[in-house]
C-alpha positions in Angstrom: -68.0 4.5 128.4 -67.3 6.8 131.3 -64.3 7.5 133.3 -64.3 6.2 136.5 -65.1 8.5 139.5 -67.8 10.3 141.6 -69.8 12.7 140.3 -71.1 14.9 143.0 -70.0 16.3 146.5 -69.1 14.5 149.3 -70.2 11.2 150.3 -72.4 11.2 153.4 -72.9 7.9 153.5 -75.3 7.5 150.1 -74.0 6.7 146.6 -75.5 5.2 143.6 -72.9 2.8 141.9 -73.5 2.4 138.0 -72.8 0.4 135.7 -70.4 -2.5 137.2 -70.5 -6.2 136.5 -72.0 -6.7 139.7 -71.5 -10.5 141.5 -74.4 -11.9 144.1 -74.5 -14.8 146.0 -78.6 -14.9 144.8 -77.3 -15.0 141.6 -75.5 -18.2 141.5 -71.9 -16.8 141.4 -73.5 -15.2 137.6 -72.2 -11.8 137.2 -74.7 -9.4 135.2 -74.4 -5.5 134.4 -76.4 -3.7 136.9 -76.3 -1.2 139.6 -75.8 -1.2 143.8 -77.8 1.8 145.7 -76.0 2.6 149.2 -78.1 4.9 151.8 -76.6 5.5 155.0 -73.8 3.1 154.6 -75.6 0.4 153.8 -76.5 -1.6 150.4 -80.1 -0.8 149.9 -80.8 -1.6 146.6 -79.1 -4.1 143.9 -80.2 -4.3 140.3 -80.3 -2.7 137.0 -80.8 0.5 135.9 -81.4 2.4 139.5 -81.7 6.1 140.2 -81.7 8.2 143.0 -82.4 11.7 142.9 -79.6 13.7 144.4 -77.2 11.2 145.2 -73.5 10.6 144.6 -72.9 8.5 141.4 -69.6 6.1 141.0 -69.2 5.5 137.8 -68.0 1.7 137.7 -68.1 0.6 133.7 -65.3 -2.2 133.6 -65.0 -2.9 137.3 -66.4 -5.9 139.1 -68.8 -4.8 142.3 -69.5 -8.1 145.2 -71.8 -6.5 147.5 -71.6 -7.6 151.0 -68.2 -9.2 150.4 -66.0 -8.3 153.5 -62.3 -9.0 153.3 -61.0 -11.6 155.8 -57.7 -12.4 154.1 -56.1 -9.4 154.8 -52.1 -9.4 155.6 -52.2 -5.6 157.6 -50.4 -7.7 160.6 -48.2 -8.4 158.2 -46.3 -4.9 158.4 -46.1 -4.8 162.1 -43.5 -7.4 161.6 -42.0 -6.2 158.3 -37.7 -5.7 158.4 -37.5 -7.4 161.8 -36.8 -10.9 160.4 -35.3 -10.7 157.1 -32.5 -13.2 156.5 -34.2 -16.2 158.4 -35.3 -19.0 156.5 -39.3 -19.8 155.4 -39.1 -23.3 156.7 
């Protein structure tokens, strides 16, 4: 298995993620081995066994890759508030 990390310079906005347990909503919620092909910032490609000459490769063995997921539970607003009303109760 390979360590985790990206082999290769600096991302411009292309990389080749191997190897993950990757998660698609065409999939049924089944989660198979396979890999996720980004060019230009976007997801291009999703499958197993992809290659792309030249490109940055993540090396994600062990990790679970949802492509397209975007993250709307986020608590960032949170921290704006952070120290200013401790003591009060949760009620």
């Amino acid at each position: 298995m390979a360590s985790h990390g990206i082999e290769g310079a600096t991302l411009p906005g292309d990389l080749l993620i191997k190897g993950a347990t990757v998660l698609t909503s065409a999939q049924a919620c089944e989660a198979s081995a396979g890999d996720i092909l980004i060019r230009d910032g976007i997801i291009a490609q999703v499958g197993p066994g992809l290659v792309a000459d030249g490109v940055p490769v993540f090396h994600a063995d062990g990790c679970l890759a949802i492509p397209g997921l975007i993250n709307a539970h986020l608590h960032s607003p949170g921290n704006l508030m952070r120290g200013t009303l401790d003591g009060l109760p949760l009620e």
